[in-house]
NUDO-257194 format. One line per 10 residues: number of its first residue (from 1); their letters; for each residue x, y, z of N, C-alpha, C. Coordinates in nm, 2 decimals, decimal comma. Each point is the difference from the previous one (the first is absolute). Example, Ala and Ser with C-alpha at 12.3 -4.5 7.8 and 13.67 -1.06 7.14 Angstrom:
REM NUDO-257194
1> AS> 1,32/-0,57/0,78/-0,09/0,12/0,00/0,09/0,12/0,00; -0,04/0,11/-0,07/0,09/0,11/0,00/-0,08/0,11/0,08 $
***
This chain:
REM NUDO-257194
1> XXXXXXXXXX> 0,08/-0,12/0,00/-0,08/0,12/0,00/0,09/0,12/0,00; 0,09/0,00/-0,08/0,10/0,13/-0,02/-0,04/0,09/-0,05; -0,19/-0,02/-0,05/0,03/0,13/-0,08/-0,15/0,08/0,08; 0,02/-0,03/0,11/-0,05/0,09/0,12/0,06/0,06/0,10; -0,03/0,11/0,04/0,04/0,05/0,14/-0,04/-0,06/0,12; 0,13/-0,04/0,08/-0,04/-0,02/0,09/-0,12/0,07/0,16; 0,00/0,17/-0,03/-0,03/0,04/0,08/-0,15/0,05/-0,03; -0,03/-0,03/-0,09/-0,17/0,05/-0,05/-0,04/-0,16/-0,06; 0,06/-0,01/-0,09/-0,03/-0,13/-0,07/-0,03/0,06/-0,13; 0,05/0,11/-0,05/-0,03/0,06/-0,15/0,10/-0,04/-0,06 $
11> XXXXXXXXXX> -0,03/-0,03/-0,13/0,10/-0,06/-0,12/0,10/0,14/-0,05; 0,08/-0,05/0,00/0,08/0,08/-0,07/0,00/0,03/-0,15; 0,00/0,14/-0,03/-0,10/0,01/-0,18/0,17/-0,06/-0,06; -0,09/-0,05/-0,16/0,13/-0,05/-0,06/-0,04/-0,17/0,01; -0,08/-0,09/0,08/0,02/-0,08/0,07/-0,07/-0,09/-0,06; -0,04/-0,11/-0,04/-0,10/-0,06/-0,03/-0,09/0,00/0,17; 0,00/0,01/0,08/-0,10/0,00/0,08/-0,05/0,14/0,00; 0,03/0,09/-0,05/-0,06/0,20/-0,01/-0,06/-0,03/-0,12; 0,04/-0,11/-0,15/-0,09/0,01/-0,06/-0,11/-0,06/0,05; -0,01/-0,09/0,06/-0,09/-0,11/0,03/-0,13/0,13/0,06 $
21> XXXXXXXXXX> 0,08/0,02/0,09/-0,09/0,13/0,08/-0,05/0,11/-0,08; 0,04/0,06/-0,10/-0,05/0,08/-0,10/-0,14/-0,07/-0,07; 0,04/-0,14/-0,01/-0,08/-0,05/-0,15/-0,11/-0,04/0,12; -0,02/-0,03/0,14/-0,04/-0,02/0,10/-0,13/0,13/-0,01; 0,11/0,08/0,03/-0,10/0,16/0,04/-0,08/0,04/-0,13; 0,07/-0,01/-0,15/-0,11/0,02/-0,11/-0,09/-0,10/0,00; -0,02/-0,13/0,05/-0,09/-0,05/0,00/-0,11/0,03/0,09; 0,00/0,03/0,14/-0,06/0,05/0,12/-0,06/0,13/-0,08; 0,01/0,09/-0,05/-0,01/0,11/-0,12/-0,11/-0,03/-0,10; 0,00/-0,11/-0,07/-0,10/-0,01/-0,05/-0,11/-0,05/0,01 $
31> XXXXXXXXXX> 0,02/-0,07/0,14/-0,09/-0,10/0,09/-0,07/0,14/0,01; 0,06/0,06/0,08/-0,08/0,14/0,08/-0,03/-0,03/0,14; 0,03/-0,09/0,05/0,02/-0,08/0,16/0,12/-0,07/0,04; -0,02/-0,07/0,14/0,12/-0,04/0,06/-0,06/-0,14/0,06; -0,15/-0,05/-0,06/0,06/-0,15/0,11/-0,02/-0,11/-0,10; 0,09/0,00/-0,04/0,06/-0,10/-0,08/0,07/-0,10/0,07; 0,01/-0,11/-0,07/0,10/-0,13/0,09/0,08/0,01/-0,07; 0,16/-0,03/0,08/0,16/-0,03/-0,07/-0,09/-0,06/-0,15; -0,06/-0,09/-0,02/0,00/-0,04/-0,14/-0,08/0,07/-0,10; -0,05/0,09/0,07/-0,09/0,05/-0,12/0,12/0,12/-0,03 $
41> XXXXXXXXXX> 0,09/0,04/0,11/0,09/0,13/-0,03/0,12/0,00/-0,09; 0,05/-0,18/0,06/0,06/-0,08/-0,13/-0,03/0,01/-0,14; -0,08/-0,05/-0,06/-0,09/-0,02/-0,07/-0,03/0,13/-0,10; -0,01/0,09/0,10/0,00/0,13/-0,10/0,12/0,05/-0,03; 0,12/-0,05/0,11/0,14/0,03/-0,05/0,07/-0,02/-0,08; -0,04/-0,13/-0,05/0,04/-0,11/-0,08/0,09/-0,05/0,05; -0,04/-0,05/0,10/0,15/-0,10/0,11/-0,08/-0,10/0,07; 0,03/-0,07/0,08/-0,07/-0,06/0,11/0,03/0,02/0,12; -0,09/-0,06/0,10/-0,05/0,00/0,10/0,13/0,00/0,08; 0,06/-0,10/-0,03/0,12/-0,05/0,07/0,13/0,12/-0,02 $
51> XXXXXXXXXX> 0,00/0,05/-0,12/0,10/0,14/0,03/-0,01/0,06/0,03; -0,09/0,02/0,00/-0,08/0,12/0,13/0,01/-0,03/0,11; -0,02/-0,08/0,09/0,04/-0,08/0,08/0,12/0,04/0,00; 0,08/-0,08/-0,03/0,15/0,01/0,01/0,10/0,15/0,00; -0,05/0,07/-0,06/0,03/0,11/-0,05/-0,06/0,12/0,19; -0,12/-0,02/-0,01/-0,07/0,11/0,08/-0,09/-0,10/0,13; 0,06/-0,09/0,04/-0,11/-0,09/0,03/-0,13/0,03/0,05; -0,09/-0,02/0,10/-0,17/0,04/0,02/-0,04/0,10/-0,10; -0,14/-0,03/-0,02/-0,04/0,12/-0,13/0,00/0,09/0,08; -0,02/0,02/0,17/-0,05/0,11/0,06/0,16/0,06/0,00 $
61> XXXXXXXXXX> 0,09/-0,04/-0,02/0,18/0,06/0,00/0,00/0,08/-0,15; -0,02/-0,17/-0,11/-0,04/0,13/-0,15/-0,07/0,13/0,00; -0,12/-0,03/0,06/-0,05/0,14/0,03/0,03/0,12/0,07; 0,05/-0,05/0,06/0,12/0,10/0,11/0,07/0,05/-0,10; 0,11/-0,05/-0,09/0,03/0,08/-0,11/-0,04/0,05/-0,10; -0,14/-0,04/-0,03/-0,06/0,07/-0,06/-0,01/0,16/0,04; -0,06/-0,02/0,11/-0,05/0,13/0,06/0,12/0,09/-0,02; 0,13/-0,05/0,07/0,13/0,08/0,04/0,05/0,08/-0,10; -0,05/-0,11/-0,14/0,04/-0,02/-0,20/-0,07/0,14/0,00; -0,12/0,04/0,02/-0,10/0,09/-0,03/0,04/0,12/0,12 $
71> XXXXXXXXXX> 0,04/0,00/0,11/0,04/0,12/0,05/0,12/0,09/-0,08; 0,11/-0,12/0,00/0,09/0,09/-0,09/-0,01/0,08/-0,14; -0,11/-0,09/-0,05/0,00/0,07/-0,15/-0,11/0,16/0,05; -0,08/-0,01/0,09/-0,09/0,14/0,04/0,15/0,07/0,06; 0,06/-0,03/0,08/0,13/0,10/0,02/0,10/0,06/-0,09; -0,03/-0,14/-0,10/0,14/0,09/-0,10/-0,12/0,12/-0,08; -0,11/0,04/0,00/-0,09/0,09/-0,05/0,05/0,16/0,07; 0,10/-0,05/0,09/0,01/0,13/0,06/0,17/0,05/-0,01; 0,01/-0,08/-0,14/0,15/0,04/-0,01/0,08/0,05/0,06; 0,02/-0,10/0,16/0,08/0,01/0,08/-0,01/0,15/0,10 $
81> XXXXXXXXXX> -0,11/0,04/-0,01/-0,03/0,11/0,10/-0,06/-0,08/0,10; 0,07/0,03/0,15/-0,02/-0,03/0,12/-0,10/0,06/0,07; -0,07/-0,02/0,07/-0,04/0,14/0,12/0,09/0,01/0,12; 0,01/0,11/0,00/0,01/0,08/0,13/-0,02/0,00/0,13; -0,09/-0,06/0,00/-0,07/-0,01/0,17/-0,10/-0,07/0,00; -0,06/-0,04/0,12/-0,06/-0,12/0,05/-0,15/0,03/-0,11; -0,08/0,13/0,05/-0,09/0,03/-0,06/0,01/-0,03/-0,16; 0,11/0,02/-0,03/-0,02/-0,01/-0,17/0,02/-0,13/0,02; 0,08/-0,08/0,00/-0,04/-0,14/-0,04/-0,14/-0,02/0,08; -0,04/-0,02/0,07/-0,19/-0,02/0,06/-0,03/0,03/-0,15 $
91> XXXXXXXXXX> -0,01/0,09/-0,05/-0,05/0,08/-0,08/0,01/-0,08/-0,15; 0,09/-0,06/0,00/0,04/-0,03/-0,16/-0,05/-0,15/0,06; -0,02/-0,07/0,10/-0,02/-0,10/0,00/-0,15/-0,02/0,02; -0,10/0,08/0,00/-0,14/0,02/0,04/-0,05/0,01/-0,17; 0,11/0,06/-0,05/-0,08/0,03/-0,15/0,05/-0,12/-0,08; 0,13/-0,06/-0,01/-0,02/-0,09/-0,06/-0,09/-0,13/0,12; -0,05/-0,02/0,09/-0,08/-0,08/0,01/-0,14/0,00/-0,02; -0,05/0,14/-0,04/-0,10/0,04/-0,04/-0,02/0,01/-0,14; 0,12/-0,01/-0,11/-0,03/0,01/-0,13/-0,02/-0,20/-0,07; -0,14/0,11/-0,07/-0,08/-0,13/-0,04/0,13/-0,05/-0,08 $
101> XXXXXXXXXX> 0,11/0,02/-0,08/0,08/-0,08/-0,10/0,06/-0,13/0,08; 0,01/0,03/0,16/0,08/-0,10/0,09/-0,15/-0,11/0,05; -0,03/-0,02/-0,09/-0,16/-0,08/0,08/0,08/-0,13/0,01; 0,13/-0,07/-0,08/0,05/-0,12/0,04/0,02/0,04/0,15; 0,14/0,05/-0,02/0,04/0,06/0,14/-0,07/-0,06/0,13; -0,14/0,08/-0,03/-0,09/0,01/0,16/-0,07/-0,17/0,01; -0,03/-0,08/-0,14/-0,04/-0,11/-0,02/0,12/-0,11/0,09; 0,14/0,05/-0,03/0,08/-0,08/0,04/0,03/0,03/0,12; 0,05/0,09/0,05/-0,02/0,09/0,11/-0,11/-0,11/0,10; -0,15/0,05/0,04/-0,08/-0,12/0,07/0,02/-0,16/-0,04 $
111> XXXXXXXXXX> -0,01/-0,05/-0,11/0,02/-0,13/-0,01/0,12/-0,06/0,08; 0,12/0,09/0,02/0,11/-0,07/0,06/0,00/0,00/0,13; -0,06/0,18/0,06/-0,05/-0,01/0,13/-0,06/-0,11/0,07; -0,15/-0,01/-0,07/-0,05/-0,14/0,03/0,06/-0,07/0,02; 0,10/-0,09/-0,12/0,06/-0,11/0,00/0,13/-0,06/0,14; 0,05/0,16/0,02/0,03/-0,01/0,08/-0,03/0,04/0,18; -0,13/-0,01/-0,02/-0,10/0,04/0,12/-0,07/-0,18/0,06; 0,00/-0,02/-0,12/-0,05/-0,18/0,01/0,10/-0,12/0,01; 0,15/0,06/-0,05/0,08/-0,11/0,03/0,09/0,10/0,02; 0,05/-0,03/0,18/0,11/0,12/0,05/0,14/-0,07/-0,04 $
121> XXXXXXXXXX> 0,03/-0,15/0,01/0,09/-0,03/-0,04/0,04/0,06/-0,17; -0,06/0,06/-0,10/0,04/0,03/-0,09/0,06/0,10/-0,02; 0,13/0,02/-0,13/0,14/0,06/0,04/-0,05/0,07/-0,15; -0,02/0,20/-0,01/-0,03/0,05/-0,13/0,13/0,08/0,00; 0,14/-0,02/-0,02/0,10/0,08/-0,04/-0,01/0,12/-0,04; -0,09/0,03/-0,14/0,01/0,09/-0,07/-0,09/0,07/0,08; -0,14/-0,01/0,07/-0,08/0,09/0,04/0,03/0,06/0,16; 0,08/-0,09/0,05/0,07/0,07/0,15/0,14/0,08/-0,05; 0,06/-0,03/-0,09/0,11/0,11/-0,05/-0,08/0,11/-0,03; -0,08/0,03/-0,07/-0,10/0,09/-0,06/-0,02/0,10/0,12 $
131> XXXXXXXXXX> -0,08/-0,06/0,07/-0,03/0,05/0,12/0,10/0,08/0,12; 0,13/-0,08/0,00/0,09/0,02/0,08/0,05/0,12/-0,04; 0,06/-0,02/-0,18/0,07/0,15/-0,05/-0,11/0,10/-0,01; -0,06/0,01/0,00/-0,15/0,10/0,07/0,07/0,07/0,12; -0,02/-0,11/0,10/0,03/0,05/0,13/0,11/0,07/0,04; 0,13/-0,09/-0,10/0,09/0,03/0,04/0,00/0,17/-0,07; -0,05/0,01/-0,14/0,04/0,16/-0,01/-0,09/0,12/0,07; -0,10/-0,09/0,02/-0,01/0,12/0,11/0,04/0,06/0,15; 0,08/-0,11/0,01/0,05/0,01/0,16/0,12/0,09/0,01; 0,03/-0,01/-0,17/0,13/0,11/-0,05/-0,03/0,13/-0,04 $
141> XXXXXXXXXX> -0,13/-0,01/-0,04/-0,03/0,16/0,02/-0,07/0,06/0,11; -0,04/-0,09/0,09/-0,02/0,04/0,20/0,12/0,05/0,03; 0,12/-0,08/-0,04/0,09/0,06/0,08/0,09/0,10/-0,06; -0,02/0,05/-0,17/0,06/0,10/-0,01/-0,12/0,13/0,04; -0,13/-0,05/0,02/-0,10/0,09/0,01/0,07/0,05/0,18; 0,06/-0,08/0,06/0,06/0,05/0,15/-0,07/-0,11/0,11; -0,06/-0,13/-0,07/-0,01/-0,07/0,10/0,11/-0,07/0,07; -0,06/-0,08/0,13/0,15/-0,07/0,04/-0,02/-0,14/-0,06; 0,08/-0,07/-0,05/0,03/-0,17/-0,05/-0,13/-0,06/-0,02; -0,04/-0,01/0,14/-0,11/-0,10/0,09/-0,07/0,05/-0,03 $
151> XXXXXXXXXX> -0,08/0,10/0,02/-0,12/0,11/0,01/-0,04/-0,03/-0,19; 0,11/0,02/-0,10/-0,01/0,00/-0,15/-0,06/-0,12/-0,03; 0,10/-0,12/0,07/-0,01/-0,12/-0,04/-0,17/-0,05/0,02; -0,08/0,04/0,16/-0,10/-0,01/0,07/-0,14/0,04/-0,09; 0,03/0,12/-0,05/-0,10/0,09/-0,12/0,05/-0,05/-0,07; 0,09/-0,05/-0,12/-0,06/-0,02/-0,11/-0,05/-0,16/0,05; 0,00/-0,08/0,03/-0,10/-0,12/0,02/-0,13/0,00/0,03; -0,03/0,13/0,07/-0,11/0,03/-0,01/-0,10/0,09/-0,11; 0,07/0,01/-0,08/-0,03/0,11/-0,12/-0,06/-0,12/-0,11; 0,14/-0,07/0,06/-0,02/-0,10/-0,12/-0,15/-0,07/0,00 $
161> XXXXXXXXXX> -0,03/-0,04/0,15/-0,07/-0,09/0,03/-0,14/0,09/0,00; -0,01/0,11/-0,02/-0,11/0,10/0,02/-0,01/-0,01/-0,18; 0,05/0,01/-0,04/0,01/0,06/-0,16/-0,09/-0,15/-0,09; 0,05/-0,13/0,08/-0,06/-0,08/-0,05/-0,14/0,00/0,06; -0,02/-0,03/0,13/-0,15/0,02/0,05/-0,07/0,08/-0,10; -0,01/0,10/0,02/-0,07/0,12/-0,10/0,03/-0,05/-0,13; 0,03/-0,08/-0,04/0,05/0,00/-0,18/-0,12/-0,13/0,02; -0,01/-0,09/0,12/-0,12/-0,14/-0,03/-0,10/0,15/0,04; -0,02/0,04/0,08/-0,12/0,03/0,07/-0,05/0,11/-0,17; 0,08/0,04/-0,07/-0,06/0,09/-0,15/-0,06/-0,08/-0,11 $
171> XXXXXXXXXX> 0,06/-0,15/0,01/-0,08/-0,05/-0,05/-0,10/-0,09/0,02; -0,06/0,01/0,14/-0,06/-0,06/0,10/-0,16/0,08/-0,04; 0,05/0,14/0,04/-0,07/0,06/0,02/-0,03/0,10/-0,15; 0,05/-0,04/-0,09/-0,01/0,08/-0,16/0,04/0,15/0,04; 0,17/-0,02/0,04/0,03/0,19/0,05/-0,12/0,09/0,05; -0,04/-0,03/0,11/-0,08/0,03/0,10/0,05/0,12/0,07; -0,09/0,14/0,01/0,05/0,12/0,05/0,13/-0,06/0,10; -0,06/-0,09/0,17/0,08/-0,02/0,10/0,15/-0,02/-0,03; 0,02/-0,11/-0,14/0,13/-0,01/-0,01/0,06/0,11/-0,05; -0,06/0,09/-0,07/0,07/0,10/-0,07/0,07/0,15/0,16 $
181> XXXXXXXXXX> -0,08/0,03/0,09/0,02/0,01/0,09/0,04/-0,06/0,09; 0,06/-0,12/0,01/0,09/-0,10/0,07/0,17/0,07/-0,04; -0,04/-0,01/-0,15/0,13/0,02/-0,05/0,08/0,18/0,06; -0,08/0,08/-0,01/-0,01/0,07/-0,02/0,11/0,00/0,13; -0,11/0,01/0,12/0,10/-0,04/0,12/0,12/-0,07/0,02; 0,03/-0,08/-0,05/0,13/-0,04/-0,01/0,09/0,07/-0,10; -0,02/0,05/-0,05/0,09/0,11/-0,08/0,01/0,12/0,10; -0,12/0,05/0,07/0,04/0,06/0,10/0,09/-0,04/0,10; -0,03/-0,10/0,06/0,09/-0,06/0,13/0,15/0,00/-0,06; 0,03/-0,07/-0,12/0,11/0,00/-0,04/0,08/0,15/0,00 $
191> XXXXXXX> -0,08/0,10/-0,06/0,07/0,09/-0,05/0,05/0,08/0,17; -0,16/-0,02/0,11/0,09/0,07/0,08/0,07/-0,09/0,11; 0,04/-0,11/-0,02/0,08/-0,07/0,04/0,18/0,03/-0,08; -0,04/0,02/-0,13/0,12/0,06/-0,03/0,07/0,15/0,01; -0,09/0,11/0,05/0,01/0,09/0,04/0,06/-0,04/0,16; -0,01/-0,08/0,06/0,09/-0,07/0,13/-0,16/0,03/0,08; -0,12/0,05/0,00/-0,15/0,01/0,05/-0,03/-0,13/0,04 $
***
């Protein structure tokens, strides 16, 4: 399995396992959904079951790079412009979880939640890296914002975990005033938490 990372579980591009994942994700694409079985994802890949398997093993791991596959390509849209501060990323991360073109995304997004809500022994590389380098940049802009270490590290886990609540609860509730004023608040909290308030 050399032609994965060991610390997410994403293929390295160049790879026959990045193509695999490519021809993977244009299939998911024209499906227009995500619950597919390894063989039906096979199948549209023109591979089998078993190198998929071998390559990415659980389909709920494939999907994991799926998802991670589909964050990066919405990031490189921003031609390498970062944000600034806590609020701006909240901010870039509320709109692309709100734009209808990421409807895989949010599809894959709950299905893996679930999947991993119903079997805790299951291990999603690519969607806890996802998650983590989330956290982790925002904990870096707490602390150039003038937080201390802990305090940065403490909020963004909670931002993180606030940002997803409100992202099920919008589509729970078909963007429902409350959540739009949930949000709102937490961009306040944030912002005067980074003012040192």
């Amino acid at each position: 399995m050399t032609d994965v990372h060991a610390d997410d579980g994403m293929p390295q591009p160049g790879t026959r396992a990045h193509d695999l994942l490519l021809a993977v994700l244009d299939h998911i694409r024209r499906e227009g959904r995500v619950d597919l079985s390894l063989r039906q994802l096979a199948d549209g890949a023109g591979t089998s079951h078993r190198m998929l398997g071998y390559y990415f093993g659980t389909r709920e791991q494939l999907l994991g790079c799926v998802m991670r596959q589909l964050s990066l390509e919405y990031l490189a849209r921003f031609a390498g412009r970062r944000p600034t501060s806590r609020v701006e990323a909240i901010r870039g991360t509320w709109e692309m979880f709100r734009d209808p073109n990421n409807r895989l995304q949010t599809q894959l997004l709950f299905a893996l939640s679930s999947a991993a809500a119903e079997r805790p022994d299951l291990e999603i590389p690519a969607l806890t890296s996802d998650l983590d380098n989330f956290a982790a940049g925002l904990t870096a802009l707490g602390a150039a914002e003038g937080l201390d270490p802990e305090r940065a590290a403490r909020e963004a886990r909670l931002i993180v975990a606030t940002l997803l609540g409100l992202y099920l609860d919008f589509f729970i509730t078909r963007g429902s005033a409350q959540v739009n004023d949930s949000y709102a608040a937490l961009i306040d909290w944030v912002s005067r938490s980074s003012a040192g308030n």
